[in-house]
C-alpha positions in Angstrom: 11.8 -12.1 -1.9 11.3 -8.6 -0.5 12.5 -5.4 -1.6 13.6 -2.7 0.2 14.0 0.8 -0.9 17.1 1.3 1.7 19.2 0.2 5.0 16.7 2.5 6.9 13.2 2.2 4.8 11.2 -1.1 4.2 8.0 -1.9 2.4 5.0 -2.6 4.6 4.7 -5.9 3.0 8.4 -6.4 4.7 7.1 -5.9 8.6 4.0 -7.5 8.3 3.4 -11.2 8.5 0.2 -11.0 7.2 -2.1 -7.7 4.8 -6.0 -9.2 4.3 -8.3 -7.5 3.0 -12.3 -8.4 2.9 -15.8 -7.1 2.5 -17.2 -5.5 6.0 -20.6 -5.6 4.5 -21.6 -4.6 1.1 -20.1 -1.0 1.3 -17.2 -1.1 3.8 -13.7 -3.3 3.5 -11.9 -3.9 6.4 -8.0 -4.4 5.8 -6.2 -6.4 8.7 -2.5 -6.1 9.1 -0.7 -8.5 11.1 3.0 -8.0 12.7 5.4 -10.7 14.4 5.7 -8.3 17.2 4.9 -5.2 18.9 8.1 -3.4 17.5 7.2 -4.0 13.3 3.4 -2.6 14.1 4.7 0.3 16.4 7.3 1.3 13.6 4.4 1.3 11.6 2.1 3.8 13.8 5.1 5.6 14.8 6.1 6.5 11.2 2.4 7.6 10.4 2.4 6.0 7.0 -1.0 4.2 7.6 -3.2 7.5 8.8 -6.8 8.2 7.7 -5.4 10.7 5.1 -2.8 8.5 3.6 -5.2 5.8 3.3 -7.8 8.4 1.8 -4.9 9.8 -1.0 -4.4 5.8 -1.7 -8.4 4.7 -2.1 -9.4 7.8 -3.1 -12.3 7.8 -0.2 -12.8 11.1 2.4 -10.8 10.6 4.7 -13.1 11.3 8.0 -14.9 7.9 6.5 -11.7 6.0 7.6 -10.8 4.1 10.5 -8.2 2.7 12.1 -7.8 0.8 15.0 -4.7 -1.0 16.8 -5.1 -4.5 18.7 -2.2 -4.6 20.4 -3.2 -8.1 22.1 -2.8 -9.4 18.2 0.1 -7.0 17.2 -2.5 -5.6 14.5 -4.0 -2.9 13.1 -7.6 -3.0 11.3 -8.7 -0.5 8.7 -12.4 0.1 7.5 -13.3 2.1 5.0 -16.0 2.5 1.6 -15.9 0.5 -1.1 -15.7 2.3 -4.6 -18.4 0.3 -5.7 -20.8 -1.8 -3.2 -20.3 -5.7 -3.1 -21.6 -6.9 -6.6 -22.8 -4.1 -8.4 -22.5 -3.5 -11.6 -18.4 -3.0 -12.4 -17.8 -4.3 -9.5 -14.4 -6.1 -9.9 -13.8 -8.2 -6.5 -16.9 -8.9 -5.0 -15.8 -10.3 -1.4 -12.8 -7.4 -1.8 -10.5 -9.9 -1.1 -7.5 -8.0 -3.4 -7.8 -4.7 -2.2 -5.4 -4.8 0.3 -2.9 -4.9 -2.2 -2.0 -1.1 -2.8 -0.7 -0.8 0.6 2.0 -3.6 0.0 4.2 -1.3 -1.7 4.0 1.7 1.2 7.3 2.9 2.0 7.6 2.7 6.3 10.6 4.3 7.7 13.1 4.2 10.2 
């Protein structure tokens, strides 16, 4: 069941169909975020929530080492960014970063 904050705020995990995450090599993730439609991902850009900076604050990465691009055609955006740690070494905790799209679940999109 969802959660939402308010009548005019939802949680990003509320627009979007589908958040994936995965390795883009063995030192970038890429995070895909699917939307139903054009209107859940353009509320999204629109209420720049998901911005190189704010996804900087939340990885702790710089944030001119962030990308973000929309697909319209798939009603998507696509992140990439560093990993922490590179794929397997030593304290690395998810290998094929599979579970690191989960901090931006909770993000806070509004009206």
């Amino acid at each position: 069941m969802s959660k939402t904050t308010n009548a005019a705020t939802l949680r990003l995990r509320d627009l979007a169909v589908c958040i994936r995450s995965k390795n883009a090599g063995p030192f970038m993730l890429t995070i895909d975020l699917f939307f139903s439609g054009p209107e859940d991902c353009r509320r999204v850009i629109d209420a720049h929530v998901l911005t190189p900076e704010s996804i900087a604050a939340i990885y702790r990465v710089d944030a001119a080492t962030v990308k973000i691009i929309y697909v319209a055609q798939a009603n998507a955006l696509k992140v990439s960014l560093p990993r922490a740690r590179a794929a397997g070494d030593v304290g690395d905790c998810d290998v094929a970063g599979g579970q690191q799209f989960a901090p931006l679940m909770d993000l806070a999109v509004p009206a």
